[in-house]
C-alpha positions as CSV (number, residue, x, y, z in Angstrom):
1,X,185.0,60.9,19.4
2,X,184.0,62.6,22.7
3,X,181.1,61.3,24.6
4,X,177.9,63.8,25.3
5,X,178.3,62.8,28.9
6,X,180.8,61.6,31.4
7,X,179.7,58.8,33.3
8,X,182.7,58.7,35.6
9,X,181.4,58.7,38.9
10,X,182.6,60.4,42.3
11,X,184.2,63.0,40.5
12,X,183.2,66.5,41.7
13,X,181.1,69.1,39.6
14,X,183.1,71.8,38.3
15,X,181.9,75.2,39.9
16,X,181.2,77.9,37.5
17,X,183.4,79.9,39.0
18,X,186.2,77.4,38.3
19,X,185.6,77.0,35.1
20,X,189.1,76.1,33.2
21,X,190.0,77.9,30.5
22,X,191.4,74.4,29.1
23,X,188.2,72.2,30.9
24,X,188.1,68.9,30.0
25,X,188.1,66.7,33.1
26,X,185.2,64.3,33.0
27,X,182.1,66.2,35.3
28,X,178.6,64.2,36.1
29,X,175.6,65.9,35.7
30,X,174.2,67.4,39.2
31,X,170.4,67.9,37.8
32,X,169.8,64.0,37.2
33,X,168.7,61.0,39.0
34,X,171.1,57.8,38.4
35,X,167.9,56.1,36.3
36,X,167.6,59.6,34.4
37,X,171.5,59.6,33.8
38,X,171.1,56.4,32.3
39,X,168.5,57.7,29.9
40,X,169.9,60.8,28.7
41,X,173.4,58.6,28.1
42,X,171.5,56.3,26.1
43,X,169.4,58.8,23.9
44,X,172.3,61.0,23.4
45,X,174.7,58.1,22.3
46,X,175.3,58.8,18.1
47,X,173.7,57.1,16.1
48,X,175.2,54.0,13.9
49,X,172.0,53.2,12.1
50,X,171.4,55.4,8.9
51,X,168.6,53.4,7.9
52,X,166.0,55.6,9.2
53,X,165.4,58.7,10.7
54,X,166.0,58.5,14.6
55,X,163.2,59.0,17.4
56,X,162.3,62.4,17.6
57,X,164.8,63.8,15.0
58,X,162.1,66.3,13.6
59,X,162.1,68.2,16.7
60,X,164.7,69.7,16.9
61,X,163.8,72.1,19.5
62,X,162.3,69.1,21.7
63,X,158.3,70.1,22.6
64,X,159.7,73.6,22.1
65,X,159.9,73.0,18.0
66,X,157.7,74.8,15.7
67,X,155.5,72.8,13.2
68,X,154.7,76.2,11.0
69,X,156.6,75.2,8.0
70,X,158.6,76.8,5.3
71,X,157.9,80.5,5.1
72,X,159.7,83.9,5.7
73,X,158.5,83.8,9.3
74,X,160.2,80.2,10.0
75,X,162.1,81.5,12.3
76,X,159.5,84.7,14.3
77,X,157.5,81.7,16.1
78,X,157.1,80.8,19.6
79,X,157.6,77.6,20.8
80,X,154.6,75.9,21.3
81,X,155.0,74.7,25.0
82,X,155.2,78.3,26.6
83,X,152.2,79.1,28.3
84,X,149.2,80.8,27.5
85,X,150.6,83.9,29.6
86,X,154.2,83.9,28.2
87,X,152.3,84.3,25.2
88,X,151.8,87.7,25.7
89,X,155.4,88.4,27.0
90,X,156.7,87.0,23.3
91,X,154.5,89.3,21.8
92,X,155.4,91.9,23.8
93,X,159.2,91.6,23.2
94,X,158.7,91.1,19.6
95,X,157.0,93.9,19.9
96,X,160.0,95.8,21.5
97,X,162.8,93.9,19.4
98,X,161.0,95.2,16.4
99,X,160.7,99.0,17.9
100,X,163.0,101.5,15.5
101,X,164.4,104.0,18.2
102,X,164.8,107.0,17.8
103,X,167.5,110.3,18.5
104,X,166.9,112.6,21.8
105,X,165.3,114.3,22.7
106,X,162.0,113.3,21.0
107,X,158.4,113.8,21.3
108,X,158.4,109.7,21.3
109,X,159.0,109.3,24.6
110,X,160.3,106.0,26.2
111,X,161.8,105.2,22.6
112,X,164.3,108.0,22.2
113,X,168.0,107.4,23.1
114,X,169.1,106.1,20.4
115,X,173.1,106.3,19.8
116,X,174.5,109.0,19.3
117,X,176.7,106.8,17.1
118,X,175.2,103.2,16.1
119,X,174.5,100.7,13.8
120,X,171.0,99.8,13.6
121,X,168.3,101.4,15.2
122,X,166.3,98.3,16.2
123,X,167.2,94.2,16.8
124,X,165.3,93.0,14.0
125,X,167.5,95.7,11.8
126,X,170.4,93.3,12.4
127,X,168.4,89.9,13.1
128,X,166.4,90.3,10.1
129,X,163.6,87.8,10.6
130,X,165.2,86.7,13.6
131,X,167.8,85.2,11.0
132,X,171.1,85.4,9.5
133,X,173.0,88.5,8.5
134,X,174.8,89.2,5.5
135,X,177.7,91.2,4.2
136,X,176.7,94.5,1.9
137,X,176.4,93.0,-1.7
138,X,174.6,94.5,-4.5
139,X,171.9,96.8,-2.9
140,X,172.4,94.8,0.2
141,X,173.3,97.4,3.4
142,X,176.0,96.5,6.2
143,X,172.9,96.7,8.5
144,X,173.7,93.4,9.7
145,X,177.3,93.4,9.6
146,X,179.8,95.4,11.4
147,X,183.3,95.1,12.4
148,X,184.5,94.6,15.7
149,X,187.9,96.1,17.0
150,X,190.2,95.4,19.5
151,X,193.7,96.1,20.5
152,X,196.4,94.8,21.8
153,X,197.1,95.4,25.7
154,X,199.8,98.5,25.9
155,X,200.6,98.0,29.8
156,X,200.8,95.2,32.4
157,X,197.6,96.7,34.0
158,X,195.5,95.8,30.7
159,X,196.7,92.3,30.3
160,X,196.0,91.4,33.9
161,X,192.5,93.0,32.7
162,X,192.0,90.4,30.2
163,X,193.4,87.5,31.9
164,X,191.1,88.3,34.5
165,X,188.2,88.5,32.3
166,X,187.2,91.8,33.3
167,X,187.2,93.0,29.7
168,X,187.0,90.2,27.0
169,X,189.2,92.6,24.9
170,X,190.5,95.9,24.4
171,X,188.7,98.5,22.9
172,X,190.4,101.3,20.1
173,X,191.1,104.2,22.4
174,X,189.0,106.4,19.7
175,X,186.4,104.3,17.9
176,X,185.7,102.0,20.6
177,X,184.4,97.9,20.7
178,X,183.0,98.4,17.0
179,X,182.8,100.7,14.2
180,X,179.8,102.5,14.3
181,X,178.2,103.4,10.6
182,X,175.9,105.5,11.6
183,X,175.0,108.7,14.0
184,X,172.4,110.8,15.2
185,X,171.8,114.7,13.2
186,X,175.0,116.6,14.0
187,X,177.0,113.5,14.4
188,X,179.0,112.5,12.5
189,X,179.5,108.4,11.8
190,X,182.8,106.8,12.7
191,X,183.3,105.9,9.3
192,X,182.2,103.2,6.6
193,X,183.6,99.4,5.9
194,X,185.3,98.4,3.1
195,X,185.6,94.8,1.5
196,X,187.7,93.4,-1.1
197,X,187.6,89.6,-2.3
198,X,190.0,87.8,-4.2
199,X,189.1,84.5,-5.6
200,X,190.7,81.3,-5.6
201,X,189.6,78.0,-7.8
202,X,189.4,75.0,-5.9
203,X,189.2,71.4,-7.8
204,X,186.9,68.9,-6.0
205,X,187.0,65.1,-6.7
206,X,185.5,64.9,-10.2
207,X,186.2,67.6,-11.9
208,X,183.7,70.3,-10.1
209,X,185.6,73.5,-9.3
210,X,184.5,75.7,-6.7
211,X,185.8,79.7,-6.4
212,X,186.2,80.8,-2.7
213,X,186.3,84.8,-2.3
214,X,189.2,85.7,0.5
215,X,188.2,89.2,2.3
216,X,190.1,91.9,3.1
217,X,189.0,94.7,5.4
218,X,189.4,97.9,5.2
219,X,187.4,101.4,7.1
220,X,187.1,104.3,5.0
221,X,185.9,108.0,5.7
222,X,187.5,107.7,9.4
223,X,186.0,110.7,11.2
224,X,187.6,111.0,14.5
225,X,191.3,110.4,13.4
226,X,193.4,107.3,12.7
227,X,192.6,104.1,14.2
228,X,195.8,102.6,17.1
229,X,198.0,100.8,14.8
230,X,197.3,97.5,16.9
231,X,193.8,97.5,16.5
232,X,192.2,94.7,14.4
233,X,189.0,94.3,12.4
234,X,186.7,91.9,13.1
235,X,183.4,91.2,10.5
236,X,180.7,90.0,12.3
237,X,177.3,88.7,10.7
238,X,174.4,88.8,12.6
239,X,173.4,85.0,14.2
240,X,170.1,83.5,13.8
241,X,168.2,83.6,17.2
242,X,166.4,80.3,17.0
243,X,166.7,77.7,20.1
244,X,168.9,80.6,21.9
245,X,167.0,79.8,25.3
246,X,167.3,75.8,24.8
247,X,171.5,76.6,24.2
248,X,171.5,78.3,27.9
249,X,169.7,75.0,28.9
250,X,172.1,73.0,27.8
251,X,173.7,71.3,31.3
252,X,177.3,73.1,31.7
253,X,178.6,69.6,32.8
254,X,177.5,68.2,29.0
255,X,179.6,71.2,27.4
256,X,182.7,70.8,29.4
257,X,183.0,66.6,29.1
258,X,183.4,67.5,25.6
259,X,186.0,69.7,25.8
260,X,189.4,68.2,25.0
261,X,192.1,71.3,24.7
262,X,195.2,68.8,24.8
263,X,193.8,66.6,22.2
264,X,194.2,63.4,24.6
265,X,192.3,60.7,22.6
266,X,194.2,61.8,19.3
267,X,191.3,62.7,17.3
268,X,192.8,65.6,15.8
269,X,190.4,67.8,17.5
270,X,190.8,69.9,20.7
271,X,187.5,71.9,21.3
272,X,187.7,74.5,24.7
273,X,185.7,75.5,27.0
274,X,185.2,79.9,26.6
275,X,184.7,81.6,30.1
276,X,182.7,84.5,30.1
277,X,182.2,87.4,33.0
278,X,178.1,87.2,33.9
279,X,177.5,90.5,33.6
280,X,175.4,90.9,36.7
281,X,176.9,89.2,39.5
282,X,180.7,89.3,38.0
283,X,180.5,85.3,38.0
284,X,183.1,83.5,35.9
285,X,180.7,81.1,34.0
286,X,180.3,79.1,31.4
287,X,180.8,81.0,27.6
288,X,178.1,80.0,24.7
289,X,176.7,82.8,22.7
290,X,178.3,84.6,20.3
291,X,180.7,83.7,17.8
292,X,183.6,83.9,20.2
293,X,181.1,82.5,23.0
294,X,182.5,85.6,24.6
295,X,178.6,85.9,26.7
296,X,177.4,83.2,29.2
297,X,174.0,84.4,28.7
298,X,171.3,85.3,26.3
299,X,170.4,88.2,28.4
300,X,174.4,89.3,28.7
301,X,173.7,89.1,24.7
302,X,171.0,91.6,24.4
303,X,172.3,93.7,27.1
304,X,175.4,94.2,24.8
305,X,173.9,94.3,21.4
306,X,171.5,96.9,23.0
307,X,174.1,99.7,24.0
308,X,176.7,98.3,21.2
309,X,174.9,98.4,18.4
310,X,171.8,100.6,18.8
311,X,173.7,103.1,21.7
312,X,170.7,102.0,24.5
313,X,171.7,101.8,27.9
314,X,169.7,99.0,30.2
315,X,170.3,98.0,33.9
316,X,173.0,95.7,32.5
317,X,175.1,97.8,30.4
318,X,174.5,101.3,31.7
319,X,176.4,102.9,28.8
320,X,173.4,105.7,27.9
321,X,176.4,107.0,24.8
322,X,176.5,103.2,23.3
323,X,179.8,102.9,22.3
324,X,181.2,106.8,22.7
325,X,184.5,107.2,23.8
326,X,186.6,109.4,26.1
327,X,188.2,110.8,22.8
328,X,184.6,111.8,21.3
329,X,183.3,114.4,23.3
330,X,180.3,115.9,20.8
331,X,179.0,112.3,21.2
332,X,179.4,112.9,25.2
333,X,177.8,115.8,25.5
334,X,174.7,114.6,23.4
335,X,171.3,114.3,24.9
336,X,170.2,110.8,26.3
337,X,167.0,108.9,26.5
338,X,166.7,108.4,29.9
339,X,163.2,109.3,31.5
340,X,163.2,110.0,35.1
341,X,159.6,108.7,35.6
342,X,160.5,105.5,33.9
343,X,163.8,104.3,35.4
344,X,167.4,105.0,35.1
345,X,168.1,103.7,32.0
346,X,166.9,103.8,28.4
347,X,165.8,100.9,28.4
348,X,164.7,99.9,31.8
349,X,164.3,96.8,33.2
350,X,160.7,95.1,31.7
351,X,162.4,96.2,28.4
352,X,165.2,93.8,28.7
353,X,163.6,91.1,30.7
354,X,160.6,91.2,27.8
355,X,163.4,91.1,24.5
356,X,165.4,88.9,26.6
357,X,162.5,86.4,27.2
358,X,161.3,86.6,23.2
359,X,165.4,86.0,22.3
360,X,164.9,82.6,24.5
361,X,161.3,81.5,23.5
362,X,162.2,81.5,19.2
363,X,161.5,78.1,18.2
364,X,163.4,76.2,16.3
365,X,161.6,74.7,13.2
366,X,160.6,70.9,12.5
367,X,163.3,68.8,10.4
368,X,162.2,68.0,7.1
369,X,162.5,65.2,4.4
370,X,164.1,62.7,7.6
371,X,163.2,59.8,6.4
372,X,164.6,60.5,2.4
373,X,167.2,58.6,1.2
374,X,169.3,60.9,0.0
375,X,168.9,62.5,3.5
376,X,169.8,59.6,5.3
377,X,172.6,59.2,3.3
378,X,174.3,62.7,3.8
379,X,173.7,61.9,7.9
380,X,175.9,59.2,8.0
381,X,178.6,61.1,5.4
382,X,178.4,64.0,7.9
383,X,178.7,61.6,10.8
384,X,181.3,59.5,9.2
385,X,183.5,62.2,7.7
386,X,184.4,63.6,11.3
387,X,181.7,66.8,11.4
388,X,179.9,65.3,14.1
389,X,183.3,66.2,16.3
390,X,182.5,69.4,17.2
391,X,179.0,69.6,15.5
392,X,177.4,67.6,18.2
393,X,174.1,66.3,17.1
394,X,171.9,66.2,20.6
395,X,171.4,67.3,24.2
396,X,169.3,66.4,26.8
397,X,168.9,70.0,28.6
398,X,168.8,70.6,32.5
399,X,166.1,69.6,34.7
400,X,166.6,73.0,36.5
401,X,166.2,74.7,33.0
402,X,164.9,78.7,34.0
403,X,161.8,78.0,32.5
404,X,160.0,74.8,32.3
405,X,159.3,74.2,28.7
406,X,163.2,74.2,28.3
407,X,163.6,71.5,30.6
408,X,164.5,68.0,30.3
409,X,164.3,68.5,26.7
410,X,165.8,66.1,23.9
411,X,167.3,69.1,21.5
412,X,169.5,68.6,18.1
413,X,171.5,72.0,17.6
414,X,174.7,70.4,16.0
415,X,177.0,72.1,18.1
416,X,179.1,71.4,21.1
417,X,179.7,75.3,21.8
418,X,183.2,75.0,22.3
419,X,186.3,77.3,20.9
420,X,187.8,75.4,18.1
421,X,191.1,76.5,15.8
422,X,189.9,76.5,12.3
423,X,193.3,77.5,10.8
424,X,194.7,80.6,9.4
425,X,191.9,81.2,6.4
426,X,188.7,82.3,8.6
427,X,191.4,84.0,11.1
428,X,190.5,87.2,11.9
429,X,193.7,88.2,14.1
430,X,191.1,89.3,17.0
431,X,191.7,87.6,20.6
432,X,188.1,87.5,22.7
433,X,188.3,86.3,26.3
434,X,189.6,82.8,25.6
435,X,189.4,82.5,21.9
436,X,192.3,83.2,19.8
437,X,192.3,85.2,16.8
438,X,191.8,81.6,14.6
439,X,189.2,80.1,17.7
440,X,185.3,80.4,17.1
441,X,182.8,78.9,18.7
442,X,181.1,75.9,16.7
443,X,177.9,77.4,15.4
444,X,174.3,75.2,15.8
445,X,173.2,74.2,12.4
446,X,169.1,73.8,13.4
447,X,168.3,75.8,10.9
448,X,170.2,76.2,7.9
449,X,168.6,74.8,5.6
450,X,166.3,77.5,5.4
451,X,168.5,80.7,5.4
452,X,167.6,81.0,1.5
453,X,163.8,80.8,2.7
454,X,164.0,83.2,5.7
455,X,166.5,85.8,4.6
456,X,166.8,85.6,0.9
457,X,170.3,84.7,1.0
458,X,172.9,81.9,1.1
459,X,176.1,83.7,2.9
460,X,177.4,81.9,5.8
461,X,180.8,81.7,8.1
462,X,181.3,84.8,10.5
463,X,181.9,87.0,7.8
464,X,179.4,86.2,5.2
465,X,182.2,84.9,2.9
466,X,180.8,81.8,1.5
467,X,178.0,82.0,-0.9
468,X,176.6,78.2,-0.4
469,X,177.3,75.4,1.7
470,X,179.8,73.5,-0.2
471,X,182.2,77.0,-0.1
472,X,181.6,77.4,3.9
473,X,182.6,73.5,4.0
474,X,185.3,74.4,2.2
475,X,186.7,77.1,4.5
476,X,186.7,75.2,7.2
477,X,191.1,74.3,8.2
478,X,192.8,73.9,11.4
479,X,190.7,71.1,13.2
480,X,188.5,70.6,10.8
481,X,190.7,70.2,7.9
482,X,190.9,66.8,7.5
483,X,186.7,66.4,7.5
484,X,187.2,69.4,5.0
485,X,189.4,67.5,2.7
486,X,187.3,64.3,3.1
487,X,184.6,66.2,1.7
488,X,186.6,67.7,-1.6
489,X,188.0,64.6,-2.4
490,X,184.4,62.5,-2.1
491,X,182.5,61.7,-4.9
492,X,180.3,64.1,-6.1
493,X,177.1,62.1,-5.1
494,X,178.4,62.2,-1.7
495,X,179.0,65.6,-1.6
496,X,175.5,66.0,-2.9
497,X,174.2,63.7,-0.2
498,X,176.0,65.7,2.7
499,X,175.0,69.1,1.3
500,X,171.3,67.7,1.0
501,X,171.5,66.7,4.8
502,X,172.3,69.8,5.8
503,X,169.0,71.5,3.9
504,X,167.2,69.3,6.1
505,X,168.2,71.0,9.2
């Protein structure tokens, strides 16, 4: 099992714009006395001792964790240590990642622009309660899925692109990055996704049988002509947005010791570091948000998810027609939102520097039942079955953290945030930047165990596919088979255990 930090010293810090696309070399931490070193190595050592519940454990977020319990708002508080002032700048971005915008031109100034073709018209629309999306089930709406599409490069020109990082991947020359479901009056929508399961049984030790639903994907009602015949669908469900400013905190050196791309201590697992293009300065830096971890930034995040999905340009992403296309000229020609006496874009800058600051301020929430047995229990399954391999259970973040309350902070996200194969089942055939079609970024589990409670739902994986825990387990192949098949063939107490462990979270 990789260690949280290399200790190895003399060896020099990897510059971000060197990041490997196969790091792994051993890299000290540049932010940290020797004595603090020492600390951090020694806090951030696993655990052998299931006993009891370890220091700290409930906060997960560090001093940044919210105590406000089990509600439908678990997940809409700010952490606690911000100051009295930042206060107001959550509020204010809540206030702003709540907004519905509107088509142009409108009477509503400053919150027209919206589109002309998009897929939700404000953040919370996809992040409802700043939690987890879901596919369209029932009277459910794809409001907080969509599909992503990419093609493969045609010319030598467009693979030197991607190998350069300039684009992460190739858009459909019609439709664009992502299918857009909606449109403004007189529009018309790109067209509407279409699901089909098929179910399998599985047989777990014991007897239990488990059906897993395999997706298909489909687009229906295509409105602007067929789509390239190398373009492939991706489903993407919307990602919680707790502890997203404690993530970026997260020392780049700690991310990269744990990578291991050539599998060298035979462990069977061979996480990569993703590079990601910063969006403002062109840096090559370090890739950790999103499922692909194709954005290096929270910021890069919302600048994208603001013109991608809701078709609102910023001083990032200065696309005022969202996702338009050469090929769709009606969206083209259609009015923007851009108000001369207020900037140059849709959205100018205190817009996204407010919604960016309330993305990286959401607290995670306080642990609960640590110290139960049955808890305690399905810890040292999860550790001892292999999960803890790529679900890394703590950090110490950076001492030169942005803002202070993210600093030197002991955080338990249950990630590592590297690109991991997870084997042909939960392929979706899509290439991002670094990640394959079968790589995805290992999600954080602070959390989880209150999806049902925050979003009235249970679907998890990239593509909403599992319906509980034990099925998203379940799905998991490629690195993580064999913790996968540890896990079917335990006793069904165990699997009881583990599954009550990850509630806690």
């Amino acid at each position: 099992m990789k260690t949280p930090i290399a200790l190895a010293a003399g060896l020099a810090l990897l510059m971000p714009t060197a990041i490997p696309s196969s790091a792994g070399e051993a890299v000290t931490r540049s932010d940290l006395s020797p004595q603090d070193l020492a600390r951090v190595q020694a806090v951030t050592t696993p655990t052998s001792d299931f006993s009891k519940a370890e220091p700290f454990e409930i906060k997960q977020g560090g001093a940044g964790t919210s105590q406000h319990g089990v509600s439908r708002d678990a997940f809409s508080h700010f952490a606690p240590n911000i100051t009295f002032a930042e206060e107001q700048d959550f509020k204010l971005g809540n206030a702003l990642f709540t907004k519905l915008w509107v088509s142009s031109p409108s009477s509503t100034q400053a919150s027209d622009g919206l589109g002309p073709l998009f897929n939700a018209r404000a953040c919370q629309s996809c992040h409802v309660k700043d939690g987890r999306g879901h596919p369209p089930e029932g009277d459910r709406d794809a409001t907080s899925m969509f599909l992503r599409l990419a093609r493969a490069p045609a010319t030598a020109e467009e693979r030197a692109k991607l190998e350069r990082l300039e684009v992460m991947s190739l858009p459909d020359p019609v439709y664009g990055g992502q299918l857009q479901d909606q449109a403004v009056p007189g529009l018309s929508a790109e067209g509407r996704m279409q699901i089909r399961y098929d179910e399998q049984a599985v047989t777990l030790s014991g007897g239990e049988t488990v059906r897993l639903r395999r997706p298909t994907y489909s687009v229906s009602h295509l409105a602007y002509g067929p789509l390239d015949p190398t373009t492939t669908l991706s489903p993407r469900i919307a990602n919680p947005m707790i502890g997203l400013g404690l993530i970026e905190a997260i020392a780049e050196e700690d991310i990269l010791a744990l990578a291991d791309p050539d599998d060298a201590d035979g462990d069977g697992i061979s996480g990569k570091a993703a590079r990601a293009r910063d969006h403002r300065t062109g840096e090559i830096k370090l890739g950790r948000f999103g499922w692909k971890a194709q954005n290096a930034s929270v910021r890069d995040q919302s600048s994208g998810a603001f013109a991608g999905d809701i078709g609102i340009s910023t001083p990032d992403d200065r696309r005022h027609f969202g996702d338009c296309t050469p090929a769709q000229a009606q969206c083209l020609a259609s009015a923007t939102g851009v108000q001369a006496r207020l900037g140059d874009t849709e959205a100018p800058a205190p817009v996204l520097d407010l919604v960016t600051f309330y993305a990286k301020t959401l607290a995670p929430p306080a642990r609960r039942d640590v110290e139960h047995a049955e808890v305690l229990r399905g810890k040292q399954l999860f550790y001892d079955g292999g999960c803890t391999a790529c679900h890394t259970p703590k950090f110490v973040t950076s001492r030169k953290a942005d803002n202070k309350a993210q600093a030197f902070q002991l955080i338990w996200p249950y990630s590592d945030f590297l690109l991991h194969d997870m084997g042909e089942g939960l392929s979706d055939g899509q290439a991002v930047g670094d990640a394959t079609g079968s790589e995805w970024r290992t999600p954080p589990l602070w959390g989880i165990g209150l999806t049902q409670a925050v979003n009235g739902h249970s679907f998890f994986l990239h593509d909403g596919r599992a319906r509980s825990l034990t099925e998203a387990i379940l799905w998991h192949g490629g690195e993580a088979k064999a913790a996968r098949d540890l896990f079917a063939a335990s006793a069904p107490q165990d699997r009881k255990a583990l599954i009550t462990f990850l509630e806690s979270l």
